[in-house]
C-alpha positions as CSV (number, residue, x, y, z in Angstrom):
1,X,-10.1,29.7,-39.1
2,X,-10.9,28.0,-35.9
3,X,-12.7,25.2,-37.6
4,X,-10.0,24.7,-40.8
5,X,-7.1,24.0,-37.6
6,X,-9.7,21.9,-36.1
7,X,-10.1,20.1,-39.1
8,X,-7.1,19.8,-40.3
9,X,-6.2,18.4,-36.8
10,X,-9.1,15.7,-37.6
11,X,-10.8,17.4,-34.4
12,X,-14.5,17.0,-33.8
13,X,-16.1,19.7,-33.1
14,X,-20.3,21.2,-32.4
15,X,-20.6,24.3,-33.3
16,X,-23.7,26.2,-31.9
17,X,-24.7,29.2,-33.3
18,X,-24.6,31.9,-30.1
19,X,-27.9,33.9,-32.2
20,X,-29.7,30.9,-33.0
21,X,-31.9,31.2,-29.6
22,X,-32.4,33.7,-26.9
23,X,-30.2,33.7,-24.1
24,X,-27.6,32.0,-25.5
25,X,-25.5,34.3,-26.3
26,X,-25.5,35.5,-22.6
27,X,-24.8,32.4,-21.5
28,X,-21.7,32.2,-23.2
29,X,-20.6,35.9,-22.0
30,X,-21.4,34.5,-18.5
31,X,-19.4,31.4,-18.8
32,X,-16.2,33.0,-20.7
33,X,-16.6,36.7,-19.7
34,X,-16.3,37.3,-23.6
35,X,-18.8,38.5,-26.1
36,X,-16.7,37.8,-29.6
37,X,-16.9,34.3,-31.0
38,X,-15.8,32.0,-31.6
39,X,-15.5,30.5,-28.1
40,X,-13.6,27.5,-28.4
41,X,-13.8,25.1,-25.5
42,X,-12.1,21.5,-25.5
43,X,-14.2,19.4,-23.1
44,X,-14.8,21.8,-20.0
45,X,-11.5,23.8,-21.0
46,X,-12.2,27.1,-22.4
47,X,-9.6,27.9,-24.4
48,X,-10.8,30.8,-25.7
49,X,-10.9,32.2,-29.2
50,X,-8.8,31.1,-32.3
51,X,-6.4,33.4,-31.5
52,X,-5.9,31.2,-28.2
53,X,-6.3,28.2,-30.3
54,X,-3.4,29.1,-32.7
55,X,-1.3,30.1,-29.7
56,X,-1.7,26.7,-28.4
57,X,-1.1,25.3,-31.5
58,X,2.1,27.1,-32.1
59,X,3.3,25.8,-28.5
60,X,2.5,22.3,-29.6
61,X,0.3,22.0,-26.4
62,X,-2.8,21.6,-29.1
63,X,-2.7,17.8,-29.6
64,X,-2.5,16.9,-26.0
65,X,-4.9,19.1,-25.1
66,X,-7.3,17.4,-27.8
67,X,-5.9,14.0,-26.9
68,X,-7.5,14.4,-23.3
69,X,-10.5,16.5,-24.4
């Protein structure tokens, strides 16, 4: 869902696959203090997960947040 508002927003975006090597995934827990992904960051922003996303997106604080990322 995170990638079809992203997309629909004309957004790039990397996606990077948490399981693809070792240690990644605990990387992102130590950077975000999550374990679920998606993580979504917007140039050093976390925002957090699409839930966060959508919430942004419903405050209209999306776009300028992509604008600047």
């Amino acid at each position: 869902m995170a990638k079809r508002l992203l997309d629909k927003k004309g957004a790039p975006y990397s996606e990077i696959n948490v399981d693809s090597k070792p240690g990644l995934r605990e990387k992102m827990v130590q950077e975000t203090r999550r374990r679920t992904v998606p993580q979504i960051f917007i140039g050093d922003f976390h925002v957090g997960g699409f839930d966060d996303l959508h919430a942004l997106e419903i405050k209209n604080e999306l776009d300028g947040l992509l604008a600047t990322g």
